[in-house]
Kinemage of the C-alpha trace (Angstrom):
@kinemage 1
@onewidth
@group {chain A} dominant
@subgroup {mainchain}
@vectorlist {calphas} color= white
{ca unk a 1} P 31.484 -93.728 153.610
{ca unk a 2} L 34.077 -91.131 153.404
{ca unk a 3} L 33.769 -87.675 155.154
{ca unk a 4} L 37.017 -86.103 154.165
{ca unk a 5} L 39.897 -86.919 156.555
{ca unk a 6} L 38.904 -90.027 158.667
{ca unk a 7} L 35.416 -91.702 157.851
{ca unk a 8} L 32.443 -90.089 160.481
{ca unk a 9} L 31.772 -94.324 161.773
{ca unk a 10} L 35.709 -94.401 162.434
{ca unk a 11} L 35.542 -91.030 164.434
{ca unk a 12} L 32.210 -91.571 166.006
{ca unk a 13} L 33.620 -95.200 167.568
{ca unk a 14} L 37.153 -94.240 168.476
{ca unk a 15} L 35.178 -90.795 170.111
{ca unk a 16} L 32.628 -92.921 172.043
{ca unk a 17} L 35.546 -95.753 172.941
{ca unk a 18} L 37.794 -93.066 174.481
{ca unk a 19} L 34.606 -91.578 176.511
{ca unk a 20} L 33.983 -94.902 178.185
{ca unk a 21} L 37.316 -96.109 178.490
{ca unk a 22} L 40.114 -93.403 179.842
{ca unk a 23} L 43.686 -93.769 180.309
{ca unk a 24} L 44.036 -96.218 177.523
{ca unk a 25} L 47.394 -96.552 175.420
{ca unk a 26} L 47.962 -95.360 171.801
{ca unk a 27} L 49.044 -99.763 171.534
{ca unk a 28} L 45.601 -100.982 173.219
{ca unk a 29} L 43.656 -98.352 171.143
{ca unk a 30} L 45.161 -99.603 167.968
{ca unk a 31} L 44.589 -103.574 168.766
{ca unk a 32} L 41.135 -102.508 169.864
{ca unk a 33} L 40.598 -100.996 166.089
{ca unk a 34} L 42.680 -103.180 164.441
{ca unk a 35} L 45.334 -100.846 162.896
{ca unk a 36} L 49.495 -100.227 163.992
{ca unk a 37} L 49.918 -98.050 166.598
{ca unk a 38} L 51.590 -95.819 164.567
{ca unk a 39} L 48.373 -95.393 162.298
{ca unk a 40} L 46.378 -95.347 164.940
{ca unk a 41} L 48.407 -92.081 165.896
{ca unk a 42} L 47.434 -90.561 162.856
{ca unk a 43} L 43.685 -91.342 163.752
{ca unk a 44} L 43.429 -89.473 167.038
{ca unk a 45} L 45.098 -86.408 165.823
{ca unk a 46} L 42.100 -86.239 163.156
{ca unk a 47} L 39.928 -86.390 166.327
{ca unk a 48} L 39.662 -82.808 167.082
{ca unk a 49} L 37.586 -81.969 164.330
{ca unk a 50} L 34.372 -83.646 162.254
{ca unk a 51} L 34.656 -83.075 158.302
{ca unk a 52} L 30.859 -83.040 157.195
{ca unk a 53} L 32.139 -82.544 153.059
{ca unk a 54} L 34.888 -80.694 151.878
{ca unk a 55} L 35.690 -77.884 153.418
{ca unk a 56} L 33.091 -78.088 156.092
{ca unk a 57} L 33.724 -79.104 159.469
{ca unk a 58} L 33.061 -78.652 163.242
{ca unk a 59} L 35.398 -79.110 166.254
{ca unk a 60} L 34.769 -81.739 168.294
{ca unk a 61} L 33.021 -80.568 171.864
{ca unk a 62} L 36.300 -81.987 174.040
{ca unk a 63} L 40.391 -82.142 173.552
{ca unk a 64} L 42.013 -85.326 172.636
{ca unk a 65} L 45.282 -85.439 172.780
{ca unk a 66} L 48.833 -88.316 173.679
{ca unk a 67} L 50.585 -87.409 176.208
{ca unk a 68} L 54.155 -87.928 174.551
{ca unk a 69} L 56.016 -85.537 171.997
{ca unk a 70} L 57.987 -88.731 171.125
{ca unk a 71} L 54.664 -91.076 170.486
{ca unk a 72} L 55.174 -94.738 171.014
{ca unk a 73} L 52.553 -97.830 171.570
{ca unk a 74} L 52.827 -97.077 175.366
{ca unk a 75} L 51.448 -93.441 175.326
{ca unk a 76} L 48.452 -92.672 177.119
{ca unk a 77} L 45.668 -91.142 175.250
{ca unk a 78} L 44.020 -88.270 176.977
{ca unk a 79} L 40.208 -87.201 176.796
{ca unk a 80} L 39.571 -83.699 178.493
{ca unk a 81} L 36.390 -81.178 178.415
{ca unk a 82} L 33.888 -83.769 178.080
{ca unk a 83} L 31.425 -81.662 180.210
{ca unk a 84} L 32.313 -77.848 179.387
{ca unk a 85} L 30.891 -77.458 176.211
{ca unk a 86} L 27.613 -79.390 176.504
{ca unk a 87} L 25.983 -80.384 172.722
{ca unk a 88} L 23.356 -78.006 172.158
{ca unk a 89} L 19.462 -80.086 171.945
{ca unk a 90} L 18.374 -81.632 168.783
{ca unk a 91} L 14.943 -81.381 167.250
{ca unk a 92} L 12.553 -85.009 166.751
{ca unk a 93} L 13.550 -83.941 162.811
{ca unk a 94} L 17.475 -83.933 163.464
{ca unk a 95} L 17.295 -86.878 165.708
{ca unk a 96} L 15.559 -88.958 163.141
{ca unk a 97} L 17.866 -88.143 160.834
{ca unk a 98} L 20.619 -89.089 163.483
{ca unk a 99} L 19.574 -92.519 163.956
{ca unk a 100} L 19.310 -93.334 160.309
{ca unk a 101} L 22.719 -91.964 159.757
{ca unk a 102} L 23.882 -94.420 162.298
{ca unk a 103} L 22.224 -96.976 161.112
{ca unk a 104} L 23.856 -96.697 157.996
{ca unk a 105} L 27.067 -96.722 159.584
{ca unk a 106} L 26.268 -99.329 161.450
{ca unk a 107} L 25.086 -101.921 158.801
{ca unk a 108} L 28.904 -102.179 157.591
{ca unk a 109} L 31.041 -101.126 159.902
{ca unk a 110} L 33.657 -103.729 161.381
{ca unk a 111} L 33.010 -105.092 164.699
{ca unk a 112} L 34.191 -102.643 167.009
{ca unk a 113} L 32.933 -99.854 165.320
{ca unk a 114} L 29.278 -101.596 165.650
{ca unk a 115} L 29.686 -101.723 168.689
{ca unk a 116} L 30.599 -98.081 169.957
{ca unk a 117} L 27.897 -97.246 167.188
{ca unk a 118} L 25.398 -99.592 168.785
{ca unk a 119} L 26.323 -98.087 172.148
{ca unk a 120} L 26.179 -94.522 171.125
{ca unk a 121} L 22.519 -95.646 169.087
{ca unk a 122} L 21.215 -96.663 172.308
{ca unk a 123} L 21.817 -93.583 174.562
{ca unk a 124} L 19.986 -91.690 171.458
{ca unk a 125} L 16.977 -94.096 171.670
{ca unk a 126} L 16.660 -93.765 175.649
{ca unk a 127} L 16.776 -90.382 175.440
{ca unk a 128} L 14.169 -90.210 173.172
{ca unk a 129} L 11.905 -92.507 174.510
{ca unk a 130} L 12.489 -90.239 177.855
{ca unk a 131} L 11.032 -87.443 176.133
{ca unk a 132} L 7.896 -89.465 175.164
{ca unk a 133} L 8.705 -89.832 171.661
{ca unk a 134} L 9.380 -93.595 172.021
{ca unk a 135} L 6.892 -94.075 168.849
{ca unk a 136} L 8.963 -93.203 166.215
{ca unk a 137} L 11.505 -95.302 166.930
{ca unk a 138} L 12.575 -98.313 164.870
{ca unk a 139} L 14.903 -101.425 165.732
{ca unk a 140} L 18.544 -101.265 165.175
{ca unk a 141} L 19.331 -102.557 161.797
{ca unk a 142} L 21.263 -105.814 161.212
{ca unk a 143} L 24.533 -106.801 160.132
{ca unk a 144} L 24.311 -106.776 156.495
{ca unk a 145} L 27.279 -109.717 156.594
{ca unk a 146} L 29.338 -111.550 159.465
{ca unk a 147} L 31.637 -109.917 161.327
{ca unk a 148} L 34.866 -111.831 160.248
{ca unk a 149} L 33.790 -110.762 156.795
{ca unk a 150} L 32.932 -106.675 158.032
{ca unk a 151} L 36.954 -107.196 159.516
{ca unk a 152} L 38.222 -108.170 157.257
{ca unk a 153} L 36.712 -105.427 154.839
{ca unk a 154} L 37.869 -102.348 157.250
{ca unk a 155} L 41.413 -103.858 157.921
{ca unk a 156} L 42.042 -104.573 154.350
{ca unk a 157} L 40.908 -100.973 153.845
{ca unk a 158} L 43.042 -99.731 156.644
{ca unk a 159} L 46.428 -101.184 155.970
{ca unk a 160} L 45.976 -101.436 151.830
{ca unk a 161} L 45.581 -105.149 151.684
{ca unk a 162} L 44.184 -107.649 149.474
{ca unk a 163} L 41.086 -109.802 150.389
{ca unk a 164} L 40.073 -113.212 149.192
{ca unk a 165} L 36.090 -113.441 149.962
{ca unk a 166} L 33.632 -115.510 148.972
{ca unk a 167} L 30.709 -113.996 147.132
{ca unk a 168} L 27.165 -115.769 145.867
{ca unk a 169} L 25.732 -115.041 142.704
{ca unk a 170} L 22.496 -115.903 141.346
{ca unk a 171} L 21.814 -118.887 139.151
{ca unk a 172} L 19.739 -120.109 136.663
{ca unk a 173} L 18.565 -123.399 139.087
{ca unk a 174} L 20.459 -122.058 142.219
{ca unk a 175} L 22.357 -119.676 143.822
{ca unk a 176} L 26.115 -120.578 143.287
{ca unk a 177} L 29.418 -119.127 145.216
{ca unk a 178} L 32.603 -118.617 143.700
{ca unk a 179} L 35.729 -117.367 145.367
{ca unk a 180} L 37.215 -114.149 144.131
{ca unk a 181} L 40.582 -112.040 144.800
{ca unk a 182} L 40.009 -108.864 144.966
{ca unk a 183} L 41.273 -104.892 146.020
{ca unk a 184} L 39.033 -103.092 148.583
{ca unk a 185} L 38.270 -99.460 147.160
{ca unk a 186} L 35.879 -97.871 149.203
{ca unk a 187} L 32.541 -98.886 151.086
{ca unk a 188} L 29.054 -97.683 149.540
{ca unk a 189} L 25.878 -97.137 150.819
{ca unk a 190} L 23.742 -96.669 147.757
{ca unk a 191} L 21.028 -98.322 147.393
{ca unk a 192} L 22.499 -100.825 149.859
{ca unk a 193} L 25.963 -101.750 151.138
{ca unk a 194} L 28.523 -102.395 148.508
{ca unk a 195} L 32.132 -102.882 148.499
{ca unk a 196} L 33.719 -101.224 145.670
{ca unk a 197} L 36.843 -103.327 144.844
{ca unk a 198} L 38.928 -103.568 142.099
{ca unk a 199} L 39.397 -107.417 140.439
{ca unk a 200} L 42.299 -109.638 139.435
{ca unk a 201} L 42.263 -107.594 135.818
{ca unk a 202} L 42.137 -104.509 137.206
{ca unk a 203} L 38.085 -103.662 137.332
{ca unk a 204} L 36.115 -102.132 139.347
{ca unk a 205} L 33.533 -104.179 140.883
{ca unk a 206} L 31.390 -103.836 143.271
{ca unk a 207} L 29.655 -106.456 145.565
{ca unk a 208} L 26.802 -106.702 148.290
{ca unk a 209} L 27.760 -106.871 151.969
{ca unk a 210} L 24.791 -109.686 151.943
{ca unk a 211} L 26.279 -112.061 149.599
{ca unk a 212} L 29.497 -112.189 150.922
{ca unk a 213} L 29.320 -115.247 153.370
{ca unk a 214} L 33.122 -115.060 153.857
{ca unk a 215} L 36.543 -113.061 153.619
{ca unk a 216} L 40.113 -113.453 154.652
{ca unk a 217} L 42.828 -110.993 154.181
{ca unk a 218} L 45.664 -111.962 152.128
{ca unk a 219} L 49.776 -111.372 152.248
{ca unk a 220} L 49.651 -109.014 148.916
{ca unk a 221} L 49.506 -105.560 149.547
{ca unk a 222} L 47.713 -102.629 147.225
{ca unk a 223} L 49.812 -99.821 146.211
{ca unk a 224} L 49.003 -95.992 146.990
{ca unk a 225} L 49.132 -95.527 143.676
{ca unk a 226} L 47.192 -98.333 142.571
{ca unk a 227} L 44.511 -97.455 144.975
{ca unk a 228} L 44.487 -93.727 143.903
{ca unk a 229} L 43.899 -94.973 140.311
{ca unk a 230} L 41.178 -97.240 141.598
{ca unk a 231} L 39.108 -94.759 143.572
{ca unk a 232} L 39.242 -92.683 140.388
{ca unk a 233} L 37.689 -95.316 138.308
{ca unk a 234} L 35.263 -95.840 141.080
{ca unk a 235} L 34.557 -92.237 141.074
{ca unk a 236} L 34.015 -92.140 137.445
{ca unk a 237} L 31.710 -94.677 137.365
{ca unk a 238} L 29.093 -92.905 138.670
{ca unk a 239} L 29.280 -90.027 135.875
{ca unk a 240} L 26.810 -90.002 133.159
{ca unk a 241} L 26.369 -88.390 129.547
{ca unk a 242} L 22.420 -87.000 130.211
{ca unk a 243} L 20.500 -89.925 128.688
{ca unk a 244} L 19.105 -93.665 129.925
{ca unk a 245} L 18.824 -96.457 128.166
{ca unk a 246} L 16.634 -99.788 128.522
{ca unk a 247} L 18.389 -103.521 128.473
{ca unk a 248} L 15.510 -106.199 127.291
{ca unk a 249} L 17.216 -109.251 128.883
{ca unk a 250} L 16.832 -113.156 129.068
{ca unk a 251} L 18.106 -114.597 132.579
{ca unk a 252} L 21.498 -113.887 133.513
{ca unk a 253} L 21.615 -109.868 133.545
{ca unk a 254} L 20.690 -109.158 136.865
{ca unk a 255} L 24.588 -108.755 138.179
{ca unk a 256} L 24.035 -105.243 136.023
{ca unk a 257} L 22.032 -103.948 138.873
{ca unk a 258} L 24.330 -104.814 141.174
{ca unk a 259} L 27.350 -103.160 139.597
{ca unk a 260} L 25.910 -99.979 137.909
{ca unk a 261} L 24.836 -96.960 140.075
{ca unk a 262} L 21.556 -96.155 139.586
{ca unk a 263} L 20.585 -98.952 137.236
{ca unk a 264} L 16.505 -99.765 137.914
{ca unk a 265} L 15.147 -103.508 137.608
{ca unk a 266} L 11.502 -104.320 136.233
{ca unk a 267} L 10.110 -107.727 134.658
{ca unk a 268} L 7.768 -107.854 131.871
{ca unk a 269} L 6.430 -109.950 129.626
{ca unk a 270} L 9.469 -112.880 130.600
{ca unk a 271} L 12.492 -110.364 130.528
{ca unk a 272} L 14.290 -108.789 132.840
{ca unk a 273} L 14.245 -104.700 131.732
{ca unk a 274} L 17.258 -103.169 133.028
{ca unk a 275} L 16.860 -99.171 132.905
{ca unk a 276} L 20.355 -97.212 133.618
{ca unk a 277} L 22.386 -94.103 132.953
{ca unk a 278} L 24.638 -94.484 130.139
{ca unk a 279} L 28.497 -93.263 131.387
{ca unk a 280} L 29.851 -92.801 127.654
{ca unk a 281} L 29.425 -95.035 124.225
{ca unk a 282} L 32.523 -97.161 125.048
{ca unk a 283} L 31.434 -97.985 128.414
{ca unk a 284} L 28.435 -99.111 127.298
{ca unk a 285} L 30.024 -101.553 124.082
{ca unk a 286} L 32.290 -102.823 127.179
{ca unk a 287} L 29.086 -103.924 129.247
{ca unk a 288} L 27.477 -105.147 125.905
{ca unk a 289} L 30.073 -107.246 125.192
{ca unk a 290} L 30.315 -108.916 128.936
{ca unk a 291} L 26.087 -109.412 128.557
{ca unk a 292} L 26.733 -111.301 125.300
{ca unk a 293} L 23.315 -112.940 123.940
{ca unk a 294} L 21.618 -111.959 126.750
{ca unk a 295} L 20.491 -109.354 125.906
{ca unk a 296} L 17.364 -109.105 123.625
{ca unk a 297} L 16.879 -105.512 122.355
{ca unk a 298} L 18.276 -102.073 123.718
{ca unk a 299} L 16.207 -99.177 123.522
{ca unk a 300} L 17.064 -95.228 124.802
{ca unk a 301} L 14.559 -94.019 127.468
């Protein structure tokens, strides 16, 4: 979930970290996050201000700074102003909207990050429930895999690494797992978490959080430029030419769900009837030919 600069879960969890725990080295903060220290120097100077989208942004209601010119792992992070500029009251419609924000930081973030998001969840929740609105609450949302796989994810991200993780498909008789090399894109949220990575053969892929039962990073690192060219693919995935189409399928489509944006899943009549926004004519001859026989008839919606 990128906001710009530095993702809002990274910000939010180094922010609430540094509140609780003062006087903590630019070294510790990075082990705690997983990251050098000299990325992790990067990080905090992002602090000062929240990028919402592009070009719009508020400053963060206290200073952080390291108390060095010449930064090293042993620098002491300081936290100042907490208290000056109090954060002006929230109505029951923003926090709402607050909470599930969180939570959909929260259901793929790495470990830490769950954490400081869990923490700063449930000072939202008292507060609310002090107020007498404690019935429109919900519980906090689940991991949507373990956390050795959500670490793996967010260092591989952080440092540009390959991952080798092992991801479960369905089956015609049973669910089956293969294990699959592959470089971490980006993290989406839409319509539930995906990683967005890019293949042995250069594809973008994507692939749920909740099928993902492990992950382990690997010695190969991703180019910056390689990565660049990946997000762009990711990005253009998502663009359409204006019209829908409809995939009649036997067994064995369903993957297309998974892997296309906006792609809709009915059954009728024994098929599965895929329904999704066509991103140009050769795209769509590409995913015809991976379907194969599968599919039965194709008709435009």
């Amino acid at each position: 979930m990128s906001f710009g600069d530095l993702s809002l879960a990274r910000k939010r969890a180094l922010a609430d970290f540094l509140l609780r725990e003062p006087n903590v080295t630019v070294g510790e903060l990075a082990d705690r996050f997983g990251t050098s220290w000299q990325d992790m120097a990067q990080e905090i100077a992002q602090l000062s201000t929240v990028e919402l989208v592009a070009g719009s942004f508020f400053e963060t209601p206290f200073d952080v700074w390291i108390d060095d010119e010449d930064v090293s792992a042993d620098s002491l992070v300081r936290v100042s102003q907490i208290d000056s500029e109090p954060l002006s009251g929230l109505s029951l419609p923003e926090v709402v909207a607050l909470l599930g924000t969180t939570d959909v930081a929260m259901s793929s973030s790495s470990r830490h990050e769950a954490e400081a998001l869990g923490a700063v969840r449930e000072r939202i929740a008292e507060a609310v429930e002090a107020h007498g609105y404690g019935s429109v609450l919900w519980p906090a949302p689940q991991l949507q895999a373990p956390p050795v796989v959500l670490d793996a994810v967010h260092e591989a991200l952080a440092t540009q690494h390959k991952i080798a993780i092992d991801y479960w498909k369905r089956g015609k008789d049973q669910p089956h797992m293969s294990t699959v090399t592959v470089s971490p894109v980006d993290i989406s949220y839409v319509p539930y978490p995906l990683l967005i990575a890019a293949n042995e053969a250069g594809e973008v892929r994507r692939y749920r959080f909740d099928r993902i039962s492990d992950a382990q990073l690997c010695d190969d690192r991703i180019s910056a430029r390689f990565a660049r060219r990946m997000k762009s693919l990711a990005e253009k995935d998502t663009e359409v030419e204006g019209y829908h189409i409809q995939l009649w399928c036997h067994s064995g489509a369903r993957w297309v769900v998974e892997e296309v944006p906006g792609a809709i899943l009915r059954q009728e009549n024994d098929y599965d009837v895929i329904e999704l926004p066509v991103r140009s004519e050769q795209w769509l001859l590409s995913l015809l030919v991976r379907l194969g026989q599968t599919v039965e008839r194709i008709e435009k919606v």
